[in-house]
C-alpha positions as CSV (number, residue, x, y, z in Angstrom):
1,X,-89.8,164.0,-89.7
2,X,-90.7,166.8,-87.8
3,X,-92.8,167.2,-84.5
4,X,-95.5,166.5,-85.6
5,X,-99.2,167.7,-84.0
6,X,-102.0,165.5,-84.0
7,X,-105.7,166.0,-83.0
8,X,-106.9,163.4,-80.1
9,X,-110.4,162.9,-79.4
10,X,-113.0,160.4,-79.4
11,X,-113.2,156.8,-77.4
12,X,-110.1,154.3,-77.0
13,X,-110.7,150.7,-77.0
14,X,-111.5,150.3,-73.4
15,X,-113.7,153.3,-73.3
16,X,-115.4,152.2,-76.2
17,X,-116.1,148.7,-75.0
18,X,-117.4,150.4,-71.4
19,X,-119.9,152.6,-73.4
20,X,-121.4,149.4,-75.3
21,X,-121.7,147.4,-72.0
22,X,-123.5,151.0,-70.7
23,X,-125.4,151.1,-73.2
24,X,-126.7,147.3,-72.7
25,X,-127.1,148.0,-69.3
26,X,-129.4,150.7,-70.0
27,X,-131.1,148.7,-72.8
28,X,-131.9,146.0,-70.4
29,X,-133.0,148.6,-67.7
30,X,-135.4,150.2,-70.2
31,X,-137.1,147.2,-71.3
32,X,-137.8,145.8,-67.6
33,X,-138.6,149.2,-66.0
34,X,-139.9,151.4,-68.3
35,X,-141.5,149.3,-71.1
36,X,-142.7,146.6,-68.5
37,X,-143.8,148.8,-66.2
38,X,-147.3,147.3,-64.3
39,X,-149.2,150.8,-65.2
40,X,-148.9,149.7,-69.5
41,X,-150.6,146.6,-69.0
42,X,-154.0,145.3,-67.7
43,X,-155.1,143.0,-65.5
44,X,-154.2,140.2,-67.7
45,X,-150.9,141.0,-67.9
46,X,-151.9,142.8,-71.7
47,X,-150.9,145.8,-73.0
48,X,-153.3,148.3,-72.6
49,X,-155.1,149.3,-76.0
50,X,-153.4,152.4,-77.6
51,X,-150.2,151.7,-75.0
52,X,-147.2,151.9,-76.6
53,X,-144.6,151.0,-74.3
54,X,-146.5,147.9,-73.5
55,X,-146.4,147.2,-77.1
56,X,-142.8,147.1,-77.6
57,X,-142.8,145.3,-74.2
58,X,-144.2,142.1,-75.9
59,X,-141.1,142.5,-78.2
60,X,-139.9,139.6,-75.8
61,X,-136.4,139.6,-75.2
62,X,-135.1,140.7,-78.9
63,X,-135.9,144.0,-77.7
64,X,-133.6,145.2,-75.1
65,X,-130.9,144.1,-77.3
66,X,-132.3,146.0,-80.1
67,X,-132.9,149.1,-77.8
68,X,-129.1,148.4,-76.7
69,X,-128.0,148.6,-80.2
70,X,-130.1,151.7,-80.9
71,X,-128.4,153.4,-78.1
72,X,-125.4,152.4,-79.2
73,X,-125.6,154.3,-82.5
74,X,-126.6,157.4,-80.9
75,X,-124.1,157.5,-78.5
76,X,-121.3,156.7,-80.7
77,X,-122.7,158.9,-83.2
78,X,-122.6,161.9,-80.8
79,X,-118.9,161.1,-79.8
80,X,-117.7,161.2,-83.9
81,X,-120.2,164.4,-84.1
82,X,-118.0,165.4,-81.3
83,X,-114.3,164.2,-82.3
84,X,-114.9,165.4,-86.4
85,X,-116.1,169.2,-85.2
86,X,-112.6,169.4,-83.3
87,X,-111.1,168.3,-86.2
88,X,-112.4,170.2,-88.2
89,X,-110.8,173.8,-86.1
90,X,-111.5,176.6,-86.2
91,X,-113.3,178.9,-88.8
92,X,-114.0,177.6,-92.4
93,X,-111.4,175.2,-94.2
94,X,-111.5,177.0,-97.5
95,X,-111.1,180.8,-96.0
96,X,-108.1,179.3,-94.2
97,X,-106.5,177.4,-97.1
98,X,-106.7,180.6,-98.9
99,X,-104.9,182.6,-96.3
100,X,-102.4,179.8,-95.8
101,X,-101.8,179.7,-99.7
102,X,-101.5,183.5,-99.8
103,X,-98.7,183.5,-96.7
104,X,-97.2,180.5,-98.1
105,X,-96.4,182.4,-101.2
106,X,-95.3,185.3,-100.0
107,X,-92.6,183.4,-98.1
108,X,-94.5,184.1,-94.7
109,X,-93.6,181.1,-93.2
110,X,-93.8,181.8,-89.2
111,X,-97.2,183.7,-90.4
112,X,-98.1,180.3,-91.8
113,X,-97.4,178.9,-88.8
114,X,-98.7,180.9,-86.7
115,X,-102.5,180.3,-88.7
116,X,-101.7,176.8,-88.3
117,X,-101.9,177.1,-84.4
118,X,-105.0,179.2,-84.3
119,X,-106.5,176.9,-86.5
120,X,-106.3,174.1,-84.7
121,X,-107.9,171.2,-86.4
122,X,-106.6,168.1,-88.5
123,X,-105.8,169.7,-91.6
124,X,-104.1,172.7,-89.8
125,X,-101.6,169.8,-88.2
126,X,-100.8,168.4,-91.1
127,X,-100.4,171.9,-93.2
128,X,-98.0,172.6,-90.1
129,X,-96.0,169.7,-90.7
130,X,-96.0,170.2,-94.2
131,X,-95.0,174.2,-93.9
132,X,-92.4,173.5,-91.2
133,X,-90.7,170.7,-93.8
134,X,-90.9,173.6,-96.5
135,X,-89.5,175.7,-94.2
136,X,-86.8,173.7,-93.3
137,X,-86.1,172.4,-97.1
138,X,-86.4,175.9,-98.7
139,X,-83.1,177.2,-98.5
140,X,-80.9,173.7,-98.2
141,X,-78.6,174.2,-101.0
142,X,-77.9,170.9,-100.5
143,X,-80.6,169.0,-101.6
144,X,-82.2,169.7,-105.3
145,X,-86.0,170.5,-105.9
146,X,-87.3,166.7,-106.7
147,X,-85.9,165.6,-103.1
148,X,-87.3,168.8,-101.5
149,X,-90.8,167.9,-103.2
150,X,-89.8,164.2,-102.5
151,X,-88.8,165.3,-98.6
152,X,-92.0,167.5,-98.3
153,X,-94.3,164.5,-100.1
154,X,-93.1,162.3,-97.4
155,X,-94.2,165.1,-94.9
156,X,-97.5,165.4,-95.8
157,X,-98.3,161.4,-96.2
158,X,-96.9,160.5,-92.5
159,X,-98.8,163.5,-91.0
160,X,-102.1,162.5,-92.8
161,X,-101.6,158.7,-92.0
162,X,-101.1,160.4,-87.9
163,X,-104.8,162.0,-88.4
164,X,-107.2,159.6,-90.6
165,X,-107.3,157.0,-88.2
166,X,-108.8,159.5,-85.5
167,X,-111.3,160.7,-88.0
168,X,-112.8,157.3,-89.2
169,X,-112.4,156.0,-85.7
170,X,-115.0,154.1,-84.2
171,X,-117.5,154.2,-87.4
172,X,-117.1,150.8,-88.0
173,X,-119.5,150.3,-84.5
174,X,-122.0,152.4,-86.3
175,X,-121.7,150.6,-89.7
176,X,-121.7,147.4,-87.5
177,X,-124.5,148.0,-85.5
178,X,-126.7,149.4,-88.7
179,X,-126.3,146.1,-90.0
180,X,-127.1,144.0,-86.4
181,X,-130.1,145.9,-85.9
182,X,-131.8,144.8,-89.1
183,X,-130.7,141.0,-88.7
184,X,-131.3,141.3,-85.0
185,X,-135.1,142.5,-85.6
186,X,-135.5,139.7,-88.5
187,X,-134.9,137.1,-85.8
188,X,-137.5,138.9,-83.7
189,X,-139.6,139.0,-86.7
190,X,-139.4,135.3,-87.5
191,X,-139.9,134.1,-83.5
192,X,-143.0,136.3,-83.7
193,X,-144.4,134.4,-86.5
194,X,-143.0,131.0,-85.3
195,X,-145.8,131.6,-82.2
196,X,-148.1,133.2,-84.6
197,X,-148.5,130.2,-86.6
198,X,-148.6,127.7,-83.4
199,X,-151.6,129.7,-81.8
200,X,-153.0,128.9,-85.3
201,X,-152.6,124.9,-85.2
202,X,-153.2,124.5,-81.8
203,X,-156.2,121.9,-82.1
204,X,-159.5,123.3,-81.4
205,X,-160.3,126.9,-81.8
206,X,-156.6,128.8,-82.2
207,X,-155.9,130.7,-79.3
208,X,-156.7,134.3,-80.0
209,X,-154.4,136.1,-77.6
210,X,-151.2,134.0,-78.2
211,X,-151.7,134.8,-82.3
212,X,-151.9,138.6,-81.3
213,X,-148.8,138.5,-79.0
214,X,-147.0,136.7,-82.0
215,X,-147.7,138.7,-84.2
216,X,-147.0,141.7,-82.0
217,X,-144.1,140.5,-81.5
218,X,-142.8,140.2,-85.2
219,X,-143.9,143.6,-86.1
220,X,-142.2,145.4,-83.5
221,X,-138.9,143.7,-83.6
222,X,-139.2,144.4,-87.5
223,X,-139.9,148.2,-86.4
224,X,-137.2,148.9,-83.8
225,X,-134.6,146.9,-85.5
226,X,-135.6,149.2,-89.1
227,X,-135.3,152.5,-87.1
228,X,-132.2,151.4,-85.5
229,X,-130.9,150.2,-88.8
230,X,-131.9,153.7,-90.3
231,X,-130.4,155.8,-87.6
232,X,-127.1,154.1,-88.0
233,X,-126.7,154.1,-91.5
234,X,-127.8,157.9,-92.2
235,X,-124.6,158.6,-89.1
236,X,-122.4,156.5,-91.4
237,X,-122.6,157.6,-94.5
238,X,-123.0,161.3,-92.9
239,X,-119.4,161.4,-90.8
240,X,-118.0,159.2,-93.9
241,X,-118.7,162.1,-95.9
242,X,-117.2,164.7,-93.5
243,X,-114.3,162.7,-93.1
244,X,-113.9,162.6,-97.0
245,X,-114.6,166.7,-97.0
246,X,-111.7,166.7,-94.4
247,X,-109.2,164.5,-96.5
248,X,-109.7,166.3,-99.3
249,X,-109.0,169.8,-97.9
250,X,-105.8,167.9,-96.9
251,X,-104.7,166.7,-100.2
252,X,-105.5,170.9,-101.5
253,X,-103.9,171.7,-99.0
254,X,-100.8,169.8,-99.9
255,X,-101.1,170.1,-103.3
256,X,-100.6,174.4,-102.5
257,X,-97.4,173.7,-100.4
258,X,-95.8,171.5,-103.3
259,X,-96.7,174.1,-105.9
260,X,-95.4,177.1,-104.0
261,X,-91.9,175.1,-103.8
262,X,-92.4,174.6,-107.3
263,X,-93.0,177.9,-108.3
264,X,-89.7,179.1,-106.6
265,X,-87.7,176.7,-108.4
């Protein structure tokens, strides 16, 4: 195998596990500082009518885990917007698969290279690896054309198994946390009711202010935890899709090398 270039980017374990405990943090912060803040509620310790912060505030404690998770998504979410643009290089994929294809059949190979370098991206690594195994294949008398193809093959599978993982990297935290946020607000939603309907049997007349606190309870938690469920799935199904767009211009890309071998045969 040759030496092979690989794009780095986006968080490592331990970077990524920092950023969620951040982001808790900050949930946390949020929710006791910002939302709970004296000047959203009244007297009575209330929220003030037409006060949304104070709203969310009588979440209860289902939402600063819920705005945790929210900031979660976005954060992680601007690190793969981040890591997939740098993968991605330089200029558009198709203009440079059409000059690579064009150098690649004229025998350009240092050209190719060369492209490869400026490019800068994913698929220019693995196009490198896969012209510099050409390259190096091409005039070894040696070996016949079904083990160059076979040699080159091999070539283009390691160096694409090198970049995928960085690509998909950390999307199974936004895919998690999509999912958590729905399931994290139905608990919300269901302890919000659970007080609801105890304000409503208390004996006597049901205590007005505790039903209204339930039940504000359960509809914010439903509504954070739906936006935060939103958010993250849109941003997974989004990079997914890049990552796919990527893959493919990999396996064109590959499929070019193989056929120019072929066509010299």
């Amino acid at each position: 195998m040759s030496n092979q270039k690989t794009t780095s980017g986006g968080f490592n374990f331990m970077t990524a596990l920092l950023a969620i405990v951040i982001c808790t943090v900050i949930g946390i912060l949020i929710y006791l500082f910002v939302l709970g803040a004296p000047g959203n509620f009244d007297a009575e310790g209330h929220p003030k009518q037409g006060n949304y912060l104070g709203m969310m505030h009588a979440g209860g404690f289902i939402v600063p885990i819920l705005m945790a998770i929210f900031m979660i998504i976005v954060t992680f979410s601007i690190e793969r917007l981040l890591t997939i643009a740098k993968a991605k290089g330089k200029g558009k994929a198709d203009v440079f698969l059409r000059n690579i294809k064009s150098l690649i059949a004229n025998g350009q190979f240092e050209e190719a290279i060369a492209a490869c370098d400026k490019q800068q991206g994913s698929l220019a690594n693995v196009v490198r690896s896969g012209i510099e195994k050409l390259q190096s294949v091409h005039s070894d008398t040696s070996l016949d054309n079904e083990q160059k193809i076979e040699a080159i093959q091999k070539e283009l599978e390691e160096a694409t198994s090198l970049e995928l993982p960085m690509l998909s990297k950390n999307l199974s935290i936004i895919s998690t946390c999509a999912t958590i946020a729905t399931l994290w607000g139905l608990i919300g939603t269901v302890l919000g009711m659970i007080r609801s309907f105890a304000a409503m049997s208390a004996a006597g007349s049901p205590d007005t202010a505790a039903l209204a606190t339930g039940i504000s309870e359960a509809l914010i938690n439903t509504a954070i935890g739906i936006i935060g469920s939103v958010v993250g799935i849109i941003a997974y199904n989004y990079f997914s899709s890049r990552v796919d767009a990527i893959t493919y211009s990999m396996d064109e890309a590959g499929f070019s090398i193989l056929h120019s071998l072929k066509a010299s045969k």
